[in-house]
C-alpha positions as CSV (number, residue, x, y, z in Angstrom):
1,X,0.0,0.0,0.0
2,X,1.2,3.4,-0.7
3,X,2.5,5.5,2.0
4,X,0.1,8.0,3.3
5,X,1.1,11.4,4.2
6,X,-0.2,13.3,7.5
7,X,-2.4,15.4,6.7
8,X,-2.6,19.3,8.6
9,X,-3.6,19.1,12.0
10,X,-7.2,20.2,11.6
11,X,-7.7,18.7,8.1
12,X,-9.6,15.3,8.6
13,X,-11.9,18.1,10.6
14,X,-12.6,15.0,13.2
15,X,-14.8,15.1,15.6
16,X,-14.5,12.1,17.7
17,X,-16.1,13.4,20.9
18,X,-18.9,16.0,21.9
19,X,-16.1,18.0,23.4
20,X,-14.0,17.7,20.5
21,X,-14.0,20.7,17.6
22,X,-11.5,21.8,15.2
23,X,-10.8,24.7,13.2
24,X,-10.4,23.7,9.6
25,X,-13.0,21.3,8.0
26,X,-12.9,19.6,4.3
27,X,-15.5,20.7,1.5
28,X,-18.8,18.1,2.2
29,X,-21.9,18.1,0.2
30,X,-23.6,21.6,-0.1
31,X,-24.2,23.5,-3.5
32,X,-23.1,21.9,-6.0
33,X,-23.1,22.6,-10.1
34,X,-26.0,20.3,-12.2
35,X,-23.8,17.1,-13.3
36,X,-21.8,17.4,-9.9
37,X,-22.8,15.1,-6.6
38,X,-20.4,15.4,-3.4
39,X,-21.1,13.6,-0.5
40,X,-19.6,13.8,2.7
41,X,-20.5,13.1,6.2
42,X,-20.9,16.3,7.7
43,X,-23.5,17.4,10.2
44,X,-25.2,20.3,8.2
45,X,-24.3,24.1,9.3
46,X,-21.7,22.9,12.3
47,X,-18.9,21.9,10.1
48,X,-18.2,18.9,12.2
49,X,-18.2,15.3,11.4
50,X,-19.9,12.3,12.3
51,X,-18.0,10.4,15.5
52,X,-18.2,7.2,13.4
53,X,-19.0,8.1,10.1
54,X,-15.5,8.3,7.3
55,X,-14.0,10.9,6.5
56,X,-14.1,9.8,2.4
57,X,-15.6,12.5,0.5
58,X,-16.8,11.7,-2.9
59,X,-17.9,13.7,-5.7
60,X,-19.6,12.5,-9.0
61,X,-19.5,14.2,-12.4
62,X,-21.9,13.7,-15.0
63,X,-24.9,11.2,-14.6
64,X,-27.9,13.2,-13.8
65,X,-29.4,14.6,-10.4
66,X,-31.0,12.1,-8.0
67,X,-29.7,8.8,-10.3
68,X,-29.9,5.4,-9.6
69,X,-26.8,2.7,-8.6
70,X,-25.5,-0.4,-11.1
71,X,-25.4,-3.4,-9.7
72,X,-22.1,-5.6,-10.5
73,X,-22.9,-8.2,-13.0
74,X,-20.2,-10.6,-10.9
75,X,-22.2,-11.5,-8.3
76,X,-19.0,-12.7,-5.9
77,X,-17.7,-9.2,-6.1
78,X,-18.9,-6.7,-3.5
79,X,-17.6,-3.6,-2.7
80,X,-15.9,-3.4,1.1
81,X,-18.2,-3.2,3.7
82,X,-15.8,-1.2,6.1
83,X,-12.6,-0.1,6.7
84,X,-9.6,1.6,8.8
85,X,-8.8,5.0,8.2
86,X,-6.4,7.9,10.2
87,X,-9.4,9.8,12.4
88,X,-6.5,11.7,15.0
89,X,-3.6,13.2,15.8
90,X,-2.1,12.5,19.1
91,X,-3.4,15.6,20.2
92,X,-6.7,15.6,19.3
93,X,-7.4,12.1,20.8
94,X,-6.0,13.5,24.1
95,X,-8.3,16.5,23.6
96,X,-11.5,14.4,23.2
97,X,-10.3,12.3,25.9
98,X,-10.6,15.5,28.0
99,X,-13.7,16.5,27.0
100,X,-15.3,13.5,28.1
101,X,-18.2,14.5,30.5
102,X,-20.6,11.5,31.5
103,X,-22.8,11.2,28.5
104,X,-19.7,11.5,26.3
105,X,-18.2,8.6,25.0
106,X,-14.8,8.3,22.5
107,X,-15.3,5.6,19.7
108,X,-12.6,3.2,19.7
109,X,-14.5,1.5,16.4
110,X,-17.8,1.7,14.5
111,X,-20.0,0.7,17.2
112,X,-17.6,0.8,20.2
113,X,-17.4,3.9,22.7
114,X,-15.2,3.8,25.6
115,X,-15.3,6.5,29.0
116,X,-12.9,7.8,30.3
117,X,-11.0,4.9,32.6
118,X,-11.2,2.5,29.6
119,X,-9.3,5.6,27.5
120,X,-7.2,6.3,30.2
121,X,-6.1,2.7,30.4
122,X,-5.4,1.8,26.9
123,X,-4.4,5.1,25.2
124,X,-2.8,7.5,28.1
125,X,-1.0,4.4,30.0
126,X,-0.2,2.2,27.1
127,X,-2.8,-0.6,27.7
128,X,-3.2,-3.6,25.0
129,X,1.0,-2.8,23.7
130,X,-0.5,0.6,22.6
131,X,2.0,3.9,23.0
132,X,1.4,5.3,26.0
133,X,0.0,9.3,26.6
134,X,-1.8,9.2,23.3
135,X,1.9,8.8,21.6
136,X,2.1,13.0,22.0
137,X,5.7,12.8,21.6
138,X,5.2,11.9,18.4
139,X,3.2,14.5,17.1
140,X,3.3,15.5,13.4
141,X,5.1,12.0,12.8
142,X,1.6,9.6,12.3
143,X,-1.9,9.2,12.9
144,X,-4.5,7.2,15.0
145,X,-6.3,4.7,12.9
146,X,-10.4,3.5,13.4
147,X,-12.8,1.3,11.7
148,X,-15.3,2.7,10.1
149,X,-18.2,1.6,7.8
150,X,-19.8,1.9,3.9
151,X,-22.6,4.5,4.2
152,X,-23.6,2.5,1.8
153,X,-23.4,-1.0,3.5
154,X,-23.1,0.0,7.2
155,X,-26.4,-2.4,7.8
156,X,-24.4,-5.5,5.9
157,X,-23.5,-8.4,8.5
158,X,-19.6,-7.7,6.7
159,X,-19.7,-4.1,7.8
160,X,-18.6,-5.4,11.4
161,X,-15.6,-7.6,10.0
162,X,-13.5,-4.8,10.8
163,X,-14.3,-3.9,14.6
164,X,-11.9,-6.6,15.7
165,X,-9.0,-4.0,15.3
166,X,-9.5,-1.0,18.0
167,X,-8.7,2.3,17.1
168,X,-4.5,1.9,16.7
169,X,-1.7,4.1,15.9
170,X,0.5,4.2,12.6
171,X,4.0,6.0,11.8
172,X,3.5,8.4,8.5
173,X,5.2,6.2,5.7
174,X,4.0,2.9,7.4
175,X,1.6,0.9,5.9
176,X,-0.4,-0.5,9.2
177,X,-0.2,-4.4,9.4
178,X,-4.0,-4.3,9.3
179,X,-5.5,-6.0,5.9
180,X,-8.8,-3.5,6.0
181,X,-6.6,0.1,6.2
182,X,-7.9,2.0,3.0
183,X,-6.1,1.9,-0.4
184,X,-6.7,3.5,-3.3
185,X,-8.5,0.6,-4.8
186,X,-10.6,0.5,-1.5
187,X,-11.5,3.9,-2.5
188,X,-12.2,2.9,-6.2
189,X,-14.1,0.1,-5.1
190,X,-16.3,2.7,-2.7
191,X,-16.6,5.0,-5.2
192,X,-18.2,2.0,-7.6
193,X,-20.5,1.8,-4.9
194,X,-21.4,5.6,-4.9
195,X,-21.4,5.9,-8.8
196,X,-25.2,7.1,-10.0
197,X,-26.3,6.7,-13.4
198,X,-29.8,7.9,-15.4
199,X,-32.9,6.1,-15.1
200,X,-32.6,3.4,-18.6
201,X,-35.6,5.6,-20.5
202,X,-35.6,4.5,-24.3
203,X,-38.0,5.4,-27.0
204,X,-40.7,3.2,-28.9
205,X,-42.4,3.1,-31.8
206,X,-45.0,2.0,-31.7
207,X,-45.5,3.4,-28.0
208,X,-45.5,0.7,-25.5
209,X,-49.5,0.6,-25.0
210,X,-50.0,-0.3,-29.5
211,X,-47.7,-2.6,-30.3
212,X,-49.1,-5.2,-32.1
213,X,-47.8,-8.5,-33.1
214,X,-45.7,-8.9,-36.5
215,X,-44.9,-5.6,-36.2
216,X,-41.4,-4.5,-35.4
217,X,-41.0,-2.6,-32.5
218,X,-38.5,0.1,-33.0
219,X,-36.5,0.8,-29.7
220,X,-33.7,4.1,-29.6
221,X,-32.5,6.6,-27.7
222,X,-31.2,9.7,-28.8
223,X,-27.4,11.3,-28.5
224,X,-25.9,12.4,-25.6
225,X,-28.3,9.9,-23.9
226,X,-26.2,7.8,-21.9
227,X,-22.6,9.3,-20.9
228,X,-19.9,8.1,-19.1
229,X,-19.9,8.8,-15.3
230,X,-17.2,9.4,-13.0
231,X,-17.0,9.3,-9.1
232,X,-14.2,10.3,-7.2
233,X,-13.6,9.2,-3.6
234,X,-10.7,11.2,-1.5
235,X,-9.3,11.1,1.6
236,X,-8.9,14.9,2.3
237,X,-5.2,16.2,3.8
238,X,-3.7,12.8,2.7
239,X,-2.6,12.6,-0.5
240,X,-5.7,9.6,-1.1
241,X,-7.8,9.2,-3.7
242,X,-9.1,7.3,-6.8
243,X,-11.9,8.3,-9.4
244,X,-14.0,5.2,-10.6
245,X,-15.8,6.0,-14.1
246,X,-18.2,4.0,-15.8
247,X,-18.9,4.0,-19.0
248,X,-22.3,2.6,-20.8
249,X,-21.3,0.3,-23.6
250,X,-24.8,-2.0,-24.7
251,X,-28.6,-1.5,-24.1
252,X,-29.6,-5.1,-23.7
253,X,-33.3,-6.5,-24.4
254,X,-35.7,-8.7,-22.6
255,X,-38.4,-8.6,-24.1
256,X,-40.8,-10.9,-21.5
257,X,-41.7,-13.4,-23.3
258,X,-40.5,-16.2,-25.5
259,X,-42.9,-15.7,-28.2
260,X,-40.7,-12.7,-29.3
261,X,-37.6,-11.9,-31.7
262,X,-34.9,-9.4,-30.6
263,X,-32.9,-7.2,-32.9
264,X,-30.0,-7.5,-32.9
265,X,-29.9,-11.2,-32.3
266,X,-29.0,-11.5,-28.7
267,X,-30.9,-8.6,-27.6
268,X,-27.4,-6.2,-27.0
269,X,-27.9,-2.8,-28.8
270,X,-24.6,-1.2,-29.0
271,X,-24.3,2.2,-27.6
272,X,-22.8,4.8,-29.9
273,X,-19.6,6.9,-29.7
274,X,-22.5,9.8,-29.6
275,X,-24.5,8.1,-26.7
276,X,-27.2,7.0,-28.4
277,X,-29.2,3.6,-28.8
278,X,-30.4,2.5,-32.3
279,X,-32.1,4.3,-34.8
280,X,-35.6,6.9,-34.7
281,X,-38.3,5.5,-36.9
282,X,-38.9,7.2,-39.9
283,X,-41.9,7.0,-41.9
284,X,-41.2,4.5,-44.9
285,X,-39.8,2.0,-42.4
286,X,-42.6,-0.1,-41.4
287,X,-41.1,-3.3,-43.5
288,X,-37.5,-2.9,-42.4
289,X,-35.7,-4.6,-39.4
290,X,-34.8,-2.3,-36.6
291,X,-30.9,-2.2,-36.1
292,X,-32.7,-2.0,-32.2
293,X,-36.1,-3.7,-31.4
294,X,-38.3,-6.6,-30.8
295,X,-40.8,-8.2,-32.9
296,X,-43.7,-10.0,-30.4
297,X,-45.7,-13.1,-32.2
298,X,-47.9,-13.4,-29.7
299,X,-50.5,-11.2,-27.9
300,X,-50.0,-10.3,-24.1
301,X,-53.9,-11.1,-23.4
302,X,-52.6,-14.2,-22.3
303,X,-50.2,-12.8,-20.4
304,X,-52.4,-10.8,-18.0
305,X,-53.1,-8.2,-20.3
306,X,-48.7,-6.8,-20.9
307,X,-45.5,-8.4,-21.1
308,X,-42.7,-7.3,-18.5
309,X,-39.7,-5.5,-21.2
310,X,-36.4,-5.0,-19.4
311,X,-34.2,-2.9,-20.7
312,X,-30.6,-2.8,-19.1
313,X,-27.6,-0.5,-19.3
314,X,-24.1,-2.3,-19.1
315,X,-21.6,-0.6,-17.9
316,X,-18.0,-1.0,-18.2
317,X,-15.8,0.4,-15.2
318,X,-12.3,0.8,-14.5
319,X,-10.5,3.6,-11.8
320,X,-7.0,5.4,-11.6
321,X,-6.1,6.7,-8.4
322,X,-2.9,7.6,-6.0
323,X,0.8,6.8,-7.2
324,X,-0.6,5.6,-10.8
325,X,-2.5,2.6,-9.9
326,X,-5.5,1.9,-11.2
327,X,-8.0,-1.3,-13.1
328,X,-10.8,-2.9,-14.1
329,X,-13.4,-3.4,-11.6
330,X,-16.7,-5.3,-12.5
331,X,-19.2,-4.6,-15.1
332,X,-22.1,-2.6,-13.6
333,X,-25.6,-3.0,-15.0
334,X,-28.8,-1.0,-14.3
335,X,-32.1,-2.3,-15.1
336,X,-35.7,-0.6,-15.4
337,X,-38.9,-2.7,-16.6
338,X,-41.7,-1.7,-19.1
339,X,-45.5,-3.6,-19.2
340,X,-46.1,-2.9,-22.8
341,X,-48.9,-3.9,-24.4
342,X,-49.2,-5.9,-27.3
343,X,-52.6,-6.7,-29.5
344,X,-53.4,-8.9,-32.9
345,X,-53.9,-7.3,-35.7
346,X,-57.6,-7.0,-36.8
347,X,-57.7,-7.7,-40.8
348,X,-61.1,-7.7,-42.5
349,X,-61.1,-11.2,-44.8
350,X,-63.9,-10.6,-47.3
């Protein structure tokens, strides 16, 4: 794992007890341009942060407001549910110990909050092989590490693998001997888990209540449609980071039924270099294939009354981050589901 620098006293902002403020804070979620998403876990208005929440901030551009997440297509891979990350500096740990008043409580991992004897015995007088008076006399030269959890997974039975390790001190430069301290791929793989993309909307002709069996259904989506989308997850005041960005490659087609034919064959519409999903129909193109579609052969009155179309964005990921690493992480894939209707043709035989 790369080295991570200290960052400025003041920088991580942490607040790890009611007693404990500081004077600088990073930028967390507020006002942010259209396109743009930053998240952070920052109390609103008293620039403080959350005793057990991370200090990760992540900010996604492009995608659209609101959004939904892709799920990975590898269902063995999931993104971590916790991790360690630097929360103090020597002094500010003895601070919050300080500040301890009966109600107040220093956590020592996502869930756990110690008093004040239980502090005073394993971080001022060196209990459990830990330095002893909060390591002061190396301040400036490392950081005191917690467990925290995914915002995103904090309710996952995984998201307590990592409250074995109590809250423990590293050197700057020394990567702790703890498997679940944060990487940059940990970040990538967090920021796969934050990544937000449109709602799959696509166009029909004919609209999804009058399509009729025999006919062609012609499925598109215009230009500009789906973009790529990029989420970048950073560990303010320490030099970590990575940027995860997904990028839509194939609109794939289910069309709910076996009595249908998909176009292509296969069902995978390729996205364009533009961002758009097959071809509009034109008037004159009633007897032509769709280069995107589905042709039912059956009527859904059997069905219930509409068939269950899926359409589904694929999306191919991969991340850079600190130092020049960087990947492939899973495919991502978002789904949404259409009842269309579909009737028989009514021919007059005379």
């Amino acid at each position: 794992m790369k080295a991570i620098r200290r960052p400025a006293i003041g920088a991580l902002s942490v607040s790890i007890a009611a007693g404990l403020l500081l004077a600088g804070s990073p930028a967390h979620a507020g006002t942010n341009p259209p396109g743009s998403d930053a998240r952070g876990d920052s109390k609103p208005g008293d620039g403080t942060i959350s005793a057990t929440a991370t200090q990760v901030v992540v900010r996604q551009t492009g995608g659209a407001d609101g959004g939904q997440p892709i799920s990975s297509v590898d269902r063995n891979w999931t993104p971590p549910a916790c991790w360690h990350e630097p929360v103090a500096t020597p002094e500010e740990l003895e601070r919050a110990v300080n500040a301890i008043e009966q109600d107040d409580l220093v956590p020592v991992n996502s869930r756990l909050s110690w008093g004040t004897d239980l502090m005073h015995e394993y971080y001022r007088d060196g209990g459990d092989g830990n330095p002893e008076n909060y390591n002061l006399d190396k301040q400036g030269d490392g950081m005191w590490w917690r467990a925290v959890r995914n915002p995103n997974r904090e309710d996952d039975t995984e998201a307590g693998d990592c409250d074995q390790q109590l809250m423990f001190w590293a050197d700057d430069g020394a990567a702790p001997d703890v498997p679940t301290a944060l990487t940059p791929e940990m970040l990538a793989e967090y920021a796969y888990d934050s990544v937000k993309v449109p709602d799959t909307e696509i166009e029909m002709q004919p609209a999804d209540d009058r399509l009729k069996v025999n006919l062609p259904t012609w499925i598109w989506q215009e230009p500009a449609a789906f973009d790529e989308v990029s989420v970048r997850a950073e560990l303010p005041g320490t030099g970590l980071w990575a940027e995860t960005t997904a990028t839509p490659t194939s609109l794939r087609l289910d069309p709910g039924t076996e009595d249908a034919e998909v176009h292509p064959e296969g069902g995978a519409c390729p996205i364009g270099g533009d961002g758009g999903v097959g071809e509009r129909y034109r008037r004159g193109d009633a007897g032509a294939v769709p280069g995107c579609g589905i042709t039912y052969r059956r009527s859904s009155e059997a069905a219930g009354g509409s068939y269950a179309l899926k359409a589904s964005i694929t999306w191919e990921v991969d991340w850079t981050g600190t130092g020049g690493t960087g990947g492939d992480l899973p495919d991502g894939v978002f789904e949404t589901t259409y009842d269309v209707t579909v009737a028989e043709i009514q021919t007059v035989v005379r």
